[in-house]
PARODO-562155 format. One record per atom (N, C-alpha, C): atom name; y, z, x. Coordinates in nm, 2 decimals, always signed. Example, Ala and Ser with C-alpha at 12.3 -4.5 7.8 and 13.67 -1.06 7.14 Angstrom:
2
+------+--------+--------+--------+
| site |     c2 |     c3 |     c1 |
+------+--------+--------+--------+
|    N |  -0.57 |  +0.78 |  +1.32 |
|   CA |  -0.45 |  +0.78 |  +1.23 |
|    C |  -0.33 |  +0.78 |  +1.32 |
|    N |  -0.22 |  +0.71 |  +1.28 |
|   CA |  -0.11 |  +0.71 |  +1.37 |
|    C |  +0.00 |  +0.79 |  +1.29 |
+------+--------+--------+--------+
% end
This chain:
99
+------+--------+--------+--------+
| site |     c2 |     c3 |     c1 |
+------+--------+--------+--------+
|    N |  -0.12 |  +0.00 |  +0.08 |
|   CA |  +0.00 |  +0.00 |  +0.00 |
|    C |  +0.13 |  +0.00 |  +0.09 |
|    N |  +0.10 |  +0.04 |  +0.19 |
|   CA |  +0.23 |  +0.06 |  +0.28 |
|    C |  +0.26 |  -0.08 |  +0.33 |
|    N |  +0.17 |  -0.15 |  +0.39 |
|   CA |  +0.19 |  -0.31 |  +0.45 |
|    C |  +0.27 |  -0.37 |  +0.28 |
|    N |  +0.24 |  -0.32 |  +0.16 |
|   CA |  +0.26 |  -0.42 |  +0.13 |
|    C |  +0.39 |  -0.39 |  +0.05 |
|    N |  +0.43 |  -0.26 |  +0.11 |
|   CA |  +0.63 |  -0.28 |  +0.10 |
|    C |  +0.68 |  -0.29 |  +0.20 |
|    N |  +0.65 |  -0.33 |  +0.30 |
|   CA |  +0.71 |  -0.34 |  +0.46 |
|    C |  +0.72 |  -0.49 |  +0.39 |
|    N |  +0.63 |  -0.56 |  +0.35 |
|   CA |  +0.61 |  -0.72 |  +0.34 |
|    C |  +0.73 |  -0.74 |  +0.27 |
|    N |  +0.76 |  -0.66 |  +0.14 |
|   CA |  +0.85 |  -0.66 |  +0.04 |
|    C |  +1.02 |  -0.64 |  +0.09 |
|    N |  +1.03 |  -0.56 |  +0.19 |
|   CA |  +1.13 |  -0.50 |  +0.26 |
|    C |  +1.15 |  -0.60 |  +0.34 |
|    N |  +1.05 |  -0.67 |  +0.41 |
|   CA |  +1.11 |  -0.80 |  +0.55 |
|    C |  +1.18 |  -0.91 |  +0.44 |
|    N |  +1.09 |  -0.96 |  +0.30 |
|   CA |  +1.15 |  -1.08 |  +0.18 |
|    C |  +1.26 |  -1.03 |  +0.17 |
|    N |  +1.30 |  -0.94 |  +0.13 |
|   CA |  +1.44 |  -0.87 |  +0.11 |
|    C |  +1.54 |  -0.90 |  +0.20 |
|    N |  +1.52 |  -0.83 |  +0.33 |
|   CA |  +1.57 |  -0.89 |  +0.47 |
|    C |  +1.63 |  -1.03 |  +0.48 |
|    N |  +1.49 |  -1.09 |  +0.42 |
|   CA |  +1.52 |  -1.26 |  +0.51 |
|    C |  +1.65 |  -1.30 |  +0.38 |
|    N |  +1.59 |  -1.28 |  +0.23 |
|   CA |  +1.69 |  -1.34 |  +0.12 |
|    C |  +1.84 |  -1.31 |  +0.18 |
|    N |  +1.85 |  -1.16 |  +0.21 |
|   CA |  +1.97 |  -1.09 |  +0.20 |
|    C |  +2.06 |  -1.20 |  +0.36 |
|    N |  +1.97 |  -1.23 |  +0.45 |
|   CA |  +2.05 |  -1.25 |  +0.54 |
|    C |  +2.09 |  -1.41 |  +0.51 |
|    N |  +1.98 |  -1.47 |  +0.46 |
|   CA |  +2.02 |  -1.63 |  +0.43 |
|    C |  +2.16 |  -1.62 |  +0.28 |
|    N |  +2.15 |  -1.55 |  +0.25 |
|   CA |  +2.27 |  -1.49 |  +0.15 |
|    C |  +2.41 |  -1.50 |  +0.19 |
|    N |  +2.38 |  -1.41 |  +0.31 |
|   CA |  +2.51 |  -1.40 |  +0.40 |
|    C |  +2.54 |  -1.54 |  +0.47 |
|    N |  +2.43 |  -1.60 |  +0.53 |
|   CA |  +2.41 |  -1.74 |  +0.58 |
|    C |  +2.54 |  -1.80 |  +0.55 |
|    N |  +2.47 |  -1.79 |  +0.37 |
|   CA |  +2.50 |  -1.91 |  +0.28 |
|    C |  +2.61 |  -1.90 |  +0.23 |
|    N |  +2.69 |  -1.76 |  +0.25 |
|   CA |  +2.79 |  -1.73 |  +0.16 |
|    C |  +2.88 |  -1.73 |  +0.33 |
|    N |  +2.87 |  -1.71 |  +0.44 |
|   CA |  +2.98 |  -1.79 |  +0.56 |
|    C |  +2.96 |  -1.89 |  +0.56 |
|    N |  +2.88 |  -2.03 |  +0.57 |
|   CA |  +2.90 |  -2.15 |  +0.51 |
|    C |  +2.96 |  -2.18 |  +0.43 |
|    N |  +2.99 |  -2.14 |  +0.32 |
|   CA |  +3.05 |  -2.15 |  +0.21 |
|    C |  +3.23 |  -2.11 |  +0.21 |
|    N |  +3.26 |  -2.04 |  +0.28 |
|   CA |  +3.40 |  -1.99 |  +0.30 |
|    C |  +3.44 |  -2.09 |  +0.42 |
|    N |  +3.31 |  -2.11 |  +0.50 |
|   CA |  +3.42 |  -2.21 |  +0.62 |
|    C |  +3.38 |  -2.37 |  +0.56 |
|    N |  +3.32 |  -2.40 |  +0.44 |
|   CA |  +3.32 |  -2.53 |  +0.43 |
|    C |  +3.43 |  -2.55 |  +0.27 |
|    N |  +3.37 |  -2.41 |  +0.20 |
|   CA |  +3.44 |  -2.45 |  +0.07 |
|    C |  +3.57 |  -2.42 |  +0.04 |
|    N |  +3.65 |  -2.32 |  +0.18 |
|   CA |  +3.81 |  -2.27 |  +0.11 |
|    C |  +3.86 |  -2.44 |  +0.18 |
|    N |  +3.88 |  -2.48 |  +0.25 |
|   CA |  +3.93 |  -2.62 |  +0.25 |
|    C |  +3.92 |  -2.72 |  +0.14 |
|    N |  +3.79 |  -2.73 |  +0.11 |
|   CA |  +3.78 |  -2.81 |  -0.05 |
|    C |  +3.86 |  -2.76 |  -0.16 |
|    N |  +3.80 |  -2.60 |  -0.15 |
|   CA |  +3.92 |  -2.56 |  -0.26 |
|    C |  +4.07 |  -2.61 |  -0.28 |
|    N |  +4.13 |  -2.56 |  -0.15 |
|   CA |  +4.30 |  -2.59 |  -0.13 |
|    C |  +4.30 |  -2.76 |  -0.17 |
|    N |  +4.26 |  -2.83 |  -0.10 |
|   CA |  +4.26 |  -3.01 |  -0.12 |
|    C |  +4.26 |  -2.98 |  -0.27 |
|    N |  +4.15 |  -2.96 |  -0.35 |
|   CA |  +4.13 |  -2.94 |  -0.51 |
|    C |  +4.24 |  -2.93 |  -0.56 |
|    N |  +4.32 |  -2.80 |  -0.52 |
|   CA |  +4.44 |  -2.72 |  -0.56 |
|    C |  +4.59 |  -2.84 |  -0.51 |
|    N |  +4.57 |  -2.85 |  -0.47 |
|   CA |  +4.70 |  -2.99 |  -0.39 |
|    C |  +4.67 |  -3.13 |  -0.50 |
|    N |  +4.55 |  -3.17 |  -0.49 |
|   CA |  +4.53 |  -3.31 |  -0.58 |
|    C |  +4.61 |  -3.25 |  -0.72 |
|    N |  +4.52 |  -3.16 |  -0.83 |
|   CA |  +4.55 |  -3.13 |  -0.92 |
|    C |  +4.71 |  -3.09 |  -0.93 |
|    N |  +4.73 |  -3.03 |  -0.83 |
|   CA |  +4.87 |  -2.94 |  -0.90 |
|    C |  +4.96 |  -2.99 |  -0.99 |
|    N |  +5.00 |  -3.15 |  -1.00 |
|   CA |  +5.10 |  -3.20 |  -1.08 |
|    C |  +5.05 |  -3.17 |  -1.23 |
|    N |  +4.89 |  -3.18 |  -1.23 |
|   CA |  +4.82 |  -3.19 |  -1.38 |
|    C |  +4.83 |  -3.29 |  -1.44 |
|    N |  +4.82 |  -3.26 |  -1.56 |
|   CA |  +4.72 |  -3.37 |  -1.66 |
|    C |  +4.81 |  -3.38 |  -1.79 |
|    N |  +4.90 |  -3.48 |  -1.74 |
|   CA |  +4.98 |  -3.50 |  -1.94 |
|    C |  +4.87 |  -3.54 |  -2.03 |
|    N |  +4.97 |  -3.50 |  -2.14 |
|   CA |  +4.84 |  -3.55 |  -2.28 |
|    C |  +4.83 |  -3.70 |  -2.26 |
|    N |  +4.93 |  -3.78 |  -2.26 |
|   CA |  +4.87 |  -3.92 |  -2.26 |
|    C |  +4.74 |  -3.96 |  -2.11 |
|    N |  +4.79 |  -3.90 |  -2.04 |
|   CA |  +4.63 |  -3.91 |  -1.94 |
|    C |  +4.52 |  -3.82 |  -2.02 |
|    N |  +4.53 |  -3.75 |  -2.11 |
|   CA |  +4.40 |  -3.64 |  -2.13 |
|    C |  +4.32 |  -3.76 |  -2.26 |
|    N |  +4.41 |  -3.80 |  -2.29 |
|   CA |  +4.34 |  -3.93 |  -2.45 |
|    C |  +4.21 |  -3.98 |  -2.46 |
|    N |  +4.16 |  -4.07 |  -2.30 |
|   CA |  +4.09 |  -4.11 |  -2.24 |
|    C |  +3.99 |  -4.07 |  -2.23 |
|    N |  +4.01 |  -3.93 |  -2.14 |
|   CA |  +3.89 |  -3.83 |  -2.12 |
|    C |  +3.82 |  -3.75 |  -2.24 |
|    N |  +3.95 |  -3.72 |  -2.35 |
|   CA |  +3.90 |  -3.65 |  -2.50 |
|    C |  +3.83 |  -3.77 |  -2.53 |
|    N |  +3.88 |  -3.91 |  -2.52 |
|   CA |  +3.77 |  -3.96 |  -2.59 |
|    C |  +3.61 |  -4.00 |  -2.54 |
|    N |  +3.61 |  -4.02 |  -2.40 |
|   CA |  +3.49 |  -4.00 |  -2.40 |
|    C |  +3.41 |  -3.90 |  -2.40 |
|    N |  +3.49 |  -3.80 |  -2.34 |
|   CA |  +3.36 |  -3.67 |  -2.38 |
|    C |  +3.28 |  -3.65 |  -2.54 |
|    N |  +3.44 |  -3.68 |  -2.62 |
|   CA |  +3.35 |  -3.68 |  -2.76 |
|    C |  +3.31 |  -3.79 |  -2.75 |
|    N |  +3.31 |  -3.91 |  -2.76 |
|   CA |  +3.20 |  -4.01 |  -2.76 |
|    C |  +3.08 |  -4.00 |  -2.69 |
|    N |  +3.10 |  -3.93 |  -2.62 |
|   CA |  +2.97 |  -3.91 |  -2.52 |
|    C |  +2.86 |  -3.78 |  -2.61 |
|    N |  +2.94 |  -3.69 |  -2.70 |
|   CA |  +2.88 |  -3.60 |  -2.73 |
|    C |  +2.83 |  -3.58 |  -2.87 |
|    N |  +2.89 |  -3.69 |  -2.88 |
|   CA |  +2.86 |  -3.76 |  -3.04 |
|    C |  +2.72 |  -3.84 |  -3.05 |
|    N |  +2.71 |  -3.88 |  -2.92 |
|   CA |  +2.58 |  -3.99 |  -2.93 |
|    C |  +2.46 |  -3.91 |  -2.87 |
|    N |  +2.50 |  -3.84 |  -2.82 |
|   CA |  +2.41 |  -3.69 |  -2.80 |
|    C |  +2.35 |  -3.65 |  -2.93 |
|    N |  +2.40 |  -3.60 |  -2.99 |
|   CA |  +2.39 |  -3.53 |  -3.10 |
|    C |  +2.35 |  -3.66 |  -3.19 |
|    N |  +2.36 |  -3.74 |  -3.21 |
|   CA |  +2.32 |  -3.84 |  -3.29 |
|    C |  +2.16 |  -3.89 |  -3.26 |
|    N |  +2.18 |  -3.88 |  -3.14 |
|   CA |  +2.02 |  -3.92 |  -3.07 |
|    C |  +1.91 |  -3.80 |  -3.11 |
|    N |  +1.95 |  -3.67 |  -3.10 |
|   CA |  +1.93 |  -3.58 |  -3.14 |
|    C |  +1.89 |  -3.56 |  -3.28 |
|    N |  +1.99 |  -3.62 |  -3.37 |
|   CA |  +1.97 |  -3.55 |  -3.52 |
|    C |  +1.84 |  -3.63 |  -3.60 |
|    N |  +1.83 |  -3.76 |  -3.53 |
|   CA |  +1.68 |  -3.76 |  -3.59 |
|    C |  +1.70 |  -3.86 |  -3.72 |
|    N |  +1.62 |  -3.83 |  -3.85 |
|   CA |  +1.62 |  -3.86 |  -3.97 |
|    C |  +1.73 |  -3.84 |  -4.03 |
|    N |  +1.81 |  -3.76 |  -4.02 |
|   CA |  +1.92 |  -3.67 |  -4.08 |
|    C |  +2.06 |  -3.75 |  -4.06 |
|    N |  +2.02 |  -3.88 |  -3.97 |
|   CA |  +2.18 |  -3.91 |  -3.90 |
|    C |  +2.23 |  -3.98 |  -4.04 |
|    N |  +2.17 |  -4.08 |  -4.10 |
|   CA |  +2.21 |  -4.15 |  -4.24 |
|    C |  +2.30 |  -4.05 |  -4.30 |
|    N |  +2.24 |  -3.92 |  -4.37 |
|   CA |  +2.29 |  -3.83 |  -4.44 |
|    C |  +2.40 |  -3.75 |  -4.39 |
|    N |  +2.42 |  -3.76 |  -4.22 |
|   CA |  +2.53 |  -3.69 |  -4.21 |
|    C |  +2.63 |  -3.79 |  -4.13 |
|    N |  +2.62 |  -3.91 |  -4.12 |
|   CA |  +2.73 |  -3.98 |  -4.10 |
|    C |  +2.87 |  -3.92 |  -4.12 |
|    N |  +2.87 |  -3.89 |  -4.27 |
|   CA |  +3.02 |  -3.88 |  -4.33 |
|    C |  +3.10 |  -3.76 |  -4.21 |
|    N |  +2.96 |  -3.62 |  -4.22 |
|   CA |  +3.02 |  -3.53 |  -4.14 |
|    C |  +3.04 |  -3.53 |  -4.02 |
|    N |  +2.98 |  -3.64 |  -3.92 |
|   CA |  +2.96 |  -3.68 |  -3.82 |
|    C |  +3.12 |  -3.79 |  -3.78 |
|    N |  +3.16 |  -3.80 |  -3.88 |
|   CA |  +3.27 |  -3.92 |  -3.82 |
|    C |  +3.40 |  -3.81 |  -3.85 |
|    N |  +3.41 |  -3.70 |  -3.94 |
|   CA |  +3.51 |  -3.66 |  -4.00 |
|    C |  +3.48 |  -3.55 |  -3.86 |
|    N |  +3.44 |  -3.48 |  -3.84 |
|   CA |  +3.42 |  -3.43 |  -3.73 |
|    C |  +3.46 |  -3.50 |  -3.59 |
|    N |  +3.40 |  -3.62 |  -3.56 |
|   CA |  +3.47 |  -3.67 |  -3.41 |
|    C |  +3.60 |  -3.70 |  -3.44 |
|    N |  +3.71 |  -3.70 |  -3.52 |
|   CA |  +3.84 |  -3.67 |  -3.52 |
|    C |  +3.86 |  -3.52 |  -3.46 |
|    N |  +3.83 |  -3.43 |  -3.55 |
|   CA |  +3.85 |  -3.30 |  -3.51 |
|    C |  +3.81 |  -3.28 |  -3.38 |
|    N |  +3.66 |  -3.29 |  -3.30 |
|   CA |  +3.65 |  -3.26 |  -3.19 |
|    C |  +3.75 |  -3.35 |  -3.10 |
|    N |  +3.77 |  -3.47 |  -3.14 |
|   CA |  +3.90 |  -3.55 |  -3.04 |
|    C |  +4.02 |  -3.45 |  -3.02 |
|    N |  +4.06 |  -3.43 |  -3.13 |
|   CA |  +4.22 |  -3.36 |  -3.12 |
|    C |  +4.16 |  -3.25 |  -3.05 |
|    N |  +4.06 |  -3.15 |  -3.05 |
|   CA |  +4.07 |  -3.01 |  -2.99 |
|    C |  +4.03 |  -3.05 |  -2.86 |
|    N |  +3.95 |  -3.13 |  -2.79 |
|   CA |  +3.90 |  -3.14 |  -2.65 |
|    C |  +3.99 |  -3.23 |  -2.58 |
|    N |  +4.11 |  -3.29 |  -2.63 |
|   CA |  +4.23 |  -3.38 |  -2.56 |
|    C |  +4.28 |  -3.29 |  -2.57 |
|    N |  +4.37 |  -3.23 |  -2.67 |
|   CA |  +4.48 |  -3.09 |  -2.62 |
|    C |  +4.39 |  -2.97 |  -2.51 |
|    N |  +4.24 |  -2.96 |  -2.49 |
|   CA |  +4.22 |  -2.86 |  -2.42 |
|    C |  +4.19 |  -2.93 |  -2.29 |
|    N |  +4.16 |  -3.04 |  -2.26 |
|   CA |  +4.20 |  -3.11 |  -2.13 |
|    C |  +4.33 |  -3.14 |  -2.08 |
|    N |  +4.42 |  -3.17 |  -2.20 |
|   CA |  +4.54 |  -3.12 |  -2.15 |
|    C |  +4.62 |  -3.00 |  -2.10 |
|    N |  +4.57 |  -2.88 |  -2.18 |
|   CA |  +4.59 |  -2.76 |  -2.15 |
|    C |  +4.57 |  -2.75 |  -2.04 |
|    N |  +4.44 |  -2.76 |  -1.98 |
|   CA |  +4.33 |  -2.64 |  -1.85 |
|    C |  +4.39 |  -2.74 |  -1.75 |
|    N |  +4.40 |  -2.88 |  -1.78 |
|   CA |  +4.42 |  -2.93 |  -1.64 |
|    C |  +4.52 |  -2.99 |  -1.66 |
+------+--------+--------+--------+
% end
């Protein structure tokens, strides 16, 4: 029983160190990407740039869900089209917002 928390104790060891590894790789590779990130974005995202993006995401999430719904699409058309208005306007004003 003892070998077999010494075994448990070294797994621990190795994760914890490749952790550390992975999280100093990460600060000397990813604060640079970050700031660049932070510099591209800064000006942001007017609504007439966000139009585009709201529309594909809902279009993209529409046909999702359509592929998805199976037998049921016929019958829910109506709610399915009166809805991708509504998801347009909320996901272009919130791409506009966040970015």
């Amino acid at each position: 029983m003892a070998s077999g928390s010494r075994s448990d104790l070294k797994v621990l060891l190795v994760l914890l160190a490749a952790g550390l590894v992975a999280a100093g790789v990460f600060a000397l590779v990813g604060a640079p990407l970050v700031s660049e990130a932070a510099a591209v974005l800064a000006p942001g995202l007017g609504l007439k740039s966000a139009v585009p993006w709201g529309f594909g995401v809902t279009l993209a999430m529409f046909v999702l869900l359509a592929l998805v719904a199976g037998d049921g699409l016929i019958g829910e058309l109506q709610f399915m089209l009166s809805a991708f208005f509504v998801f347009f306007a909320v996901i272009t004003l919130l791409i506009a917002w966040v970015f």
